[in-house]
N, C-alpha and C positions, 0 to 999 in steps of 0.2 A: 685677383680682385673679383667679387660676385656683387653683382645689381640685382635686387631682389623685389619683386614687383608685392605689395600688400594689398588682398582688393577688398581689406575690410579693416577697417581701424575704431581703434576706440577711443577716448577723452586724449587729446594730445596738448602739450605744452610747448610753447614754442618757446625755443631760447632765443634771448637776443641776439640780433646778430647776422643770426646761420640760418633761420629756419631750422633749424635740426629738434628731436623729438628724443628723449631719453626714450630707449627701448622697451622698456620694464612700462610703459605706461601706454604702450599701443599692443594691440590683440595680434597673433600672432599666427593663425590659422589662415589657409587658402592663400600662399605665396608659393611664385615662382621662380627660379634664380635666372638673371643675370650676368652673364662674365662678361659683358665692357665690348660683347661682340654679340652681332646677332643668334637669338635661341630661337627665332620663327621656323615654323615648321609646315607641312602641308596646309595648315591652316588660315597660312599668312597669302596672302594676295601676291599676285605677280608682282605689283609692285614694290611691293614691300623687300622682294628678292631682289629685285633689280638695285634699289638702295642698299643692301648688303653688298653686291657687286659693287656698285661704286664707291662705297665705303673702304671696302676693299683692295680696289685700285687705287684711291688715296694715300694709300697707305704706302703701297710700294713708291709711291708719286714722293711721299716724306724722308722716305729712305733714301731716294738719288737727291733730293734737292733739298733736303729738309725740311724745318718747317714753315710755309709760304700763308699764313693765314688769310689775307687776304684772296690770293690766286685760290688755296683750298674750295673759300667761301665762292666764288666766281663761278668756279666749274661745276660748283655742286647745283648754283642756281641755274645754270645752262644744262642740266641733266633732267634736273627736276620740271624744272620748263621746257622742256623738250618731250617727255613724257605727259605731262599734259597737254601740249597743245597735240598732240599725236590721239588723245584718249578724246579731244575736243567732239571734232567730226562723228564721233558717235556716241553722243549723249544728244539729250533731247536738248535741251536749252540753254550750256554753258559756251561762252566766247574765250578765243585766243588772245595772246597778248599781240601778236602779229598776222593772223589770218583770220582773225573775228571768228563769222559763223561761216565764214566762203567756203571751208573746207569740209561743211554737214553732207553729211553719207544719206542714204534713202534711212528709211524705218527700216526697213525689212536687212538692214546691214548693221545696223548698232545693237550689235551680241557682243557676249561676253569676250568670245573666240576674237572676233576683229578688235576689240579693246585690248586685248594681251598681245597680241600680234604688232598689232600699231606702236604704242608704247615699247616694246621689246626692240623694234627696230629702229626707233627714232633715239632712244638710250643708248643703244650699241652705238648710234653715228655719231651721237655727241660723245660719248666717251672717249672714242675713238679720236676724235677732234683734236679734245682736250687734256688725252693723254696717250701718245699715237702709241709711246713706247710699252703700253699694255694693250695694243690689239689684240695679239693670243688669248687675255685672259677673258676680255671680250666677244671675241669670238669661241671662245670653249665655255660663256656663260650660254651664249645663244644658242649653242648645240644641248647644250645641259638641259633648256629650256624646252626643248622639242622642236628648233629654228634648221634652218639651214641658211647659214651666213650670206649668201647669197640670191636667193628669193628675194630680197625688198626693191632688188635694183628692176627684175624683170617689165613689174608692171607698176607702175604709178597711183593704178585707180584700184588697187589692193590694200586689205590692210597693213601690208609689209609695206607695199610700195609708199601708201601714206607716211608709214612710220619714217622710211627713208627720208621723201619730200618733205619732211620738217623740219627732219636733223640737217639735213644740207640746209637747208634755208634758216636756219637759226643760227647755227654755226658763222654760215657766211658772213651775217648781220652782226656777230661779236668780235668777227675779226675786227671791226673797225667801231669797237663800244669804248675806246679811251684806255682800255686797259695793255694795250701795246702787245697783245699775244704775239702776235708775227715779229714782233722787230724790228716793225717798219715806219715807225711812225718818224716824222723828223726831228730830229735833236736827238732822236736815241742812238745806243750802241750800240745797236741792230741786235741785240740779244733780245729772247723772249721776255716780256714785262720789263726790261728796261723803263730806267726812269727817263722823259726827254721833257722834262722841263725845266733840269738845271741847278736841280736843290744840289745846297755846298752847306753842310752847317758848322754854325758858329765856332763850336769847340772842338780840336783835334782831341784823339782817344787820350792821350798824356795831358793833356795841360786843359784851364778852364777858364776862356776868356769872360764868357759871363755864365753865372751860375744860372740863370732863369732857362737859357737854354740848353738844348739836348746837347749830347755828347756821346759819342760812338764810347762805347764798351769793350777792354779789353778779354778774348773768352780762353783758355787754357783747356788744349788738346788731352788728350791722356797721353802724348809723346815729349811732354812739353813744349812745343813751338805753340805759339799762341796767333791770333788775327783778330781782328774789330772789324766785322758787318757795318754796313752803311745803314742808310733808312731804306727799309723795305719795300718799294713800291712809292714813293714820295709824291708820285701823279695821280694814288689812285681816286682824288678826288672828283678828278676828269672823268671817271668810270660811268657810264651809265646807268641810272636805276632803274627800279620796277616800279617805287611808286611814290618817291621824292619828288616834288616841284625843285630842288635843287640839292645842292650837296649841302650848301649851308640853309637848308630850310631849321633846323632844329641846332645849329652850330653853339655850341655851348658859352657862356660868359668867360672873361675873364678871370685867369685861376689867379691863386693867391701866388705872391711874386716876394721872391727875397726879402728880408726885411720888415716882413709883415709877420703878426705872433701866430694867424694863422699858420702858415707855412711853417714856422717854427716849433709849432702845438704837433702839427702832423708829421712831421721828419719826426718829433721825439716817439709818437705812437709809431711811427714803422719800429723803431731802434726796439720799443718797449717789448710788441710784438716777436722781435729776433731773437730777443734775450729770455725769451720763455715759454716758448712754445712749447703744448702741449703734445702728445701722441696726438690727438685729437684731431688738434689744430693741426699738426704737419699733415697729417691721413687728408686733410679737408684741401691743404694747398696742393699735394699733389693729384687729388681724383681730379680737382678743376683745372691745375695745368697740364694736362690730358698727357703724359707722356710718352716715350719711346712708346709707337703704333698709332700715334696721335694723328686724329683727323681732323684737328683745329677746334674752335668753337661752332664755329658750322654742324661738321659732323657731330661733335659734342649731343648738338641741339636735336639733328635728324635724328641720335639715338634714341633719345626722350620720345621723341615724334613717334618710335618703331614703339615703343613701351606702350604707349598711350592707346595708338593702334590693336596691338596685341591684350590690351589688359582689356577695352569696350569692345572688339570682334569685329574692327572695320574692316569691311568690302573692297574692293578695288577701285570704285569711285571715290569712296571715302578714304583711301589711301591716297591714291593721285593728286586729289586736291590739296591733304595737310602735308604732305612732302613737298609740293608746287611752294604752300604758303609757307612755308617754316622756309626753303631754300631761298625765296627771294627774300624770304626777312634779315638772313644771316646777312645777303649780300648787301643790303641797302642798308643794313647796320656798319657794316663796314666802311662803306662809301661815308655813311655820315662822322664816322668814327675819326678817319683818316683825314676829311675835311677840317676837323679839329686840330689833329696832331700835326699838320701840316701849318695851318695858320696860327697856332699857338708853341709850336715845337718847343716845348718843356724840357727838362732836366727830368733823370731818373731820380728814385732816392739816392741807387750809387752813388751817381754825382753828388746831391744833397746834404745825405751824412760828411762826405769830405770836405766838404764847402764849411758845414757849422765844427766840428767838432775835429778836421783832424789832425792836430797831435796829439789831441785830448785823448784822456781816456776812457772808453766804454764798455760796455758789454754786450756781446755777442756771439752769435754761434759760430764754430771754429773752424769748420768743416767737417766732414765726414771721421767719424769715433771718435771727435774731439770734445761734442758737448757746446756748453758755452763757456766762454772764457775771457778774461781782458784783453783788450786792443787798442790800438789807437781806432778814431776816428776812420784816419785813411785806411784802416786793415777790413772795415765792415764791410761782409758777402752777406748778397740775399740768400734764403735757403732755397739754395738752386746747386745745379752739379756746376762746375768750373767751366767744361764747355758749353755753356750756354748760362751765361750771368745774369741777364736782364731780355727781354723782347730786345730786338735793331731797329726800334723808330721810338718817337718821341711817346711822354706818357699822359697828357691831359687831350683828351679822355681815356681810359683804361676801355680795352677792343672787349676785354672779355667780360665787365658790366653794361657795355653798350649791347656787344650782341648776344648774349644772356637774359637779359632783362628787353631786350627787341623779341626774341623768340620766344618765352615766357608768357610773356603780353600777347601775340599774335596767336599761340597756344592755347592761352587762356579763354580767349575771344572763339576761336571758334570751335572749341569744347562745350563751351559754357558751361566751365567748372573750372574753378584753380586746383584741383585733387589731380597729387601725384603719384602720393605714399610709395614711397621710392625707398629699402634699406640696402645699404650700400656696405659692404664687410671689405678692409683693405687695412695692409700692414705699412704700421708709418714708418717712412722713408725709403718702404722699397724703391723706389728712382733714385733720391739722392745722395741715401747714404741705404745701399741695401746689405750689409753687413749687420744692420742697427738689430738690437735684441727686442725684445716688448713683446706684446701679447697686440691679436688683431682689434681694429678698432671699429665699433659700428656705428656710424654715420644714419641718423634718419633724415627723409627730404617730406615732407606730411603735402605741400604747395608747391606746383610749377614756380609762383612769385618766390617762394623761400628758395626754393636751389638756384634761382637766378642770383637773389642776395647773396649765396652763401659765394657763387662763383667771385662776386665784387669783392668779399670781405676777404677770400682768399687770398686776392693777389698784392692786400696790405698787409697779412700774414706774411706770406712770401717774400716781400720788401720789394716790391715790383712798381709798387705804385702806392700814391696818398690816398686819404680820403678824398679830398675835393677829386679828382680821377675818378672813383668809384661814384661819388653822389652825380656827380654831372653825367657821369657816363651810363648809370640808371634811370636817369630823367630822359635821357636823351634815346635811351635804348623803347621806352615805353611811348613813345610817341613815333617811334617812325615801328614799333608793331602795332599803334593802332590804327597809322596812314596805309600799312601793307595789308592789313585783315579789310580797311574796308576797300580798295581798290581790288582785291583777291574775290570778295563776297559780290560785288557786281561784277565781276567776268563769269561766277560762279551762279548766276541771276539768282541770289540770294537776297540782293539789295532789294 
């Protein structure tokens, strides 16, 4: 898959929908490629490496424990905030989110050298923290860097030592931020993120007492034995934010409920969407369900952040900040996200389709070289691989128009410019059915707001989620990036 940065376009048309741009009508000169991982080079700011490094460890992070989008998004904001408030003490006039301006350096000490130093070591401690089983990579990032892993501990009133002193103290303050890292909080099963508030829902994986709500999903192994994930995090609304008045400050309305034509309008457009999908469309559902190496929608969003970066030639200040802001936005989009699916706990379409239509017969995709084909009702898959059916928590609001269109928004704002001109070349199906024949597809992104949409409209392509999911969870996503730009902007004394 290549990401290809445009830094010059011409008359663009946007399709409904997607944001997407037919390629034959944007100019095609002075791009650079993309492959879905960072291409920053000498050019690119410490920090901008350091975000590859954590990006990086995320990755191995998905590998042992799969995919935890929430915890993703958490550790990313604990990294990215750690690296600023490390960079704080030596700028002239921006505040911490925990140690104000108490930790300002003289003048004669806010160089560039103690900005890299500080930041490096405060990253390394949170990394560390929040993902202990990749210290090595951690520490062979900090040797890489020109560190030596252990300098930060010597002296406190160093720039290492700084970097140290912030990571331990931020760290310290998340073990006890609601998100249960330690597994200790009470009611839990002492396991890390353990739920401990008690969620038990409605429907067992086989059977559906009521259709409105969620229901565990059965997911099939490639050895055949199969299991059904619970809800992922069911507490995280207890999580602490960056810049929510509460978790339900923006908590979405009431979704459409059985029985209603709404509801019934939208179950038919998933089914419509499954029975026809284009190369197009499929290319569009898997770039945004981020697959196998997937950093979640968080890192999704940090990648956009590194483009943005690297295409206008930001500095190290100017990186620290829009990685600070994009990372607490992922997380506070989360937090609001999860407030929702918590206090609304919906039904998937899975569920949905069965409920309306199944003995009925439909059409649908078959799985993998099958195409589409007739079914019952009860036989309908989203186009997704078997082991992994559906996301494991509920779906009103959809995580990935919430926090899409949160990081979008907070992007947009402090760019001041929605220009992304993003071309994106990937072959459909390579994730879920990669045997599939076709020619590759090219995807254009013209606006930060359009690739936000297209990630919503994705995941009703996909059969993951409804409309009302997507519209609420884009409303919702655009107001808590524009609560996290302006709380970011006055720590930033930009206000």
């Amino acid at each position: 898959m290549h990401r290809r940065q445009l830094l010059k376009a011409g008359s663009m048309l946007t399709l409904a929908g997607t944001g997407l741009v037919p390629g034959s009508l944007l100019a095609r000169e002075r791009r650079f490629q993309h492959a879905g991982t960072s291409v920053g080079g000498a050019d690119q700011s410490l920090a901008y490496h350091w975000l590859d490094v954590l990006l990086d460890v995320a990755v191995e992070d998905v590998k042992r424990n799969q995919a935890r989008p929430t915890i993703l998004a958490r550790a990313m904001a604990v990294v990215t905030a750690a690296m600023y408030e490390a960079w704080v003490p030596f700028d002239d006039k921006a505040r911490g989110v925990m140690f104000g301006a108490s930790l300002r350096r003289p003048a004669s000490e806010r160089t560039q050298e103690n900005k890299e130093a500080a930041i490096s070591f405060a990253a390394a401690c949170a990394l560390k923290d929040q993902y202990p089983e990749s210290a090595a990579m951690v520490d062979a990032a900090l040797t890489r860097f020109g560190y030596d892993p252990a300098m930060g501990v010597a002296s406190r009133t160093s720039a290492a030592g700084v970097g140290v002193l912030v990571g331990e103290k931020l760290c310290a303050h998340k073990h006890s931020d609601g998100a249960n890292q330690l597994g200790d909080e009470v009611g839990s099963s002492g396991a890390p993120f353990s739920d401990y508030t008690g969620y038990v829902p409605v429907n067992p994986p086989g059977k559906v007492w009521n259709p409105d709500r969620w229901q565990p999903i059965t997911f099939r192994r490639d050895d055949g034995t199969t299991f059904a994930p619970g809800f992922l995090t069911p507490h995280w609304y207890r999580v602490e934010s960056f810049a929510l008045s509460g978790p339900d400050q923006f908590r979405a309305p009431e979704p459409p409920r059985v029985g209603s034509a709404q509801l019934k309008a939208e179950i038919d457009e998933v089914i419509a969407y499954n029975a026809g999908l284009t190369d197009e469309q499929k290319a569009i559902v898997e770039f945004m369900r981020d697959g196998p190496g997937s950093t979640g929608q968080s890192g999704h969003w940090l990648r956009f952040a590194q483009d943005i970066s690297r295409r206008d030639g930001y500095d190290l200040d100017q990186d620290v900040k829009l990685f600070f802001q994009v990372g607490q936005c992922a997380h506070d989009a989360f937090v609001a996200s999860w407030d929702s699916k918590r206090y609304w706990d919906t039904s998937r379409p899975w569920t949905l389709v069965r409920h309306y239509y199944g003995d009925e017969t439909i059409r649908g995709w078959g799985g993998p070289g099958k195409g589409v084909v007739a079914m019952k009702g009860s036989e309908w898959y989203p186009y997704s691989p078997y082991v992994f059916v559906s996301p494991p928590f509920p779906s009103y609001v959809s995580g990935h128009s919430t926090v899409s269109a949160a990081c979008a928004e907070t992007m947009r704002l402090f760019t001041g410019s929605d220009r992304l001109e993003m071309e994106l070349v990937r072959h459909p199906g390579e994730i879920t059915e990669p045997d599939a024949l076709g020619e590759d597809v090219t995807l254009w992104l013209p606006t930060i707001t359009g690739a936000a949409e297209m990630a919503g409209i994705s995941r009703i392509m996909g059969g993951y989620h409804i409309q009302a999911d997507n519209v609420e969870g884009l409303a919702m996503g655009r107001s808590v990036g524009q609560v996290v730009h302006e709380r970011a902007q006055d720590l930033f004394g930009h206000a």
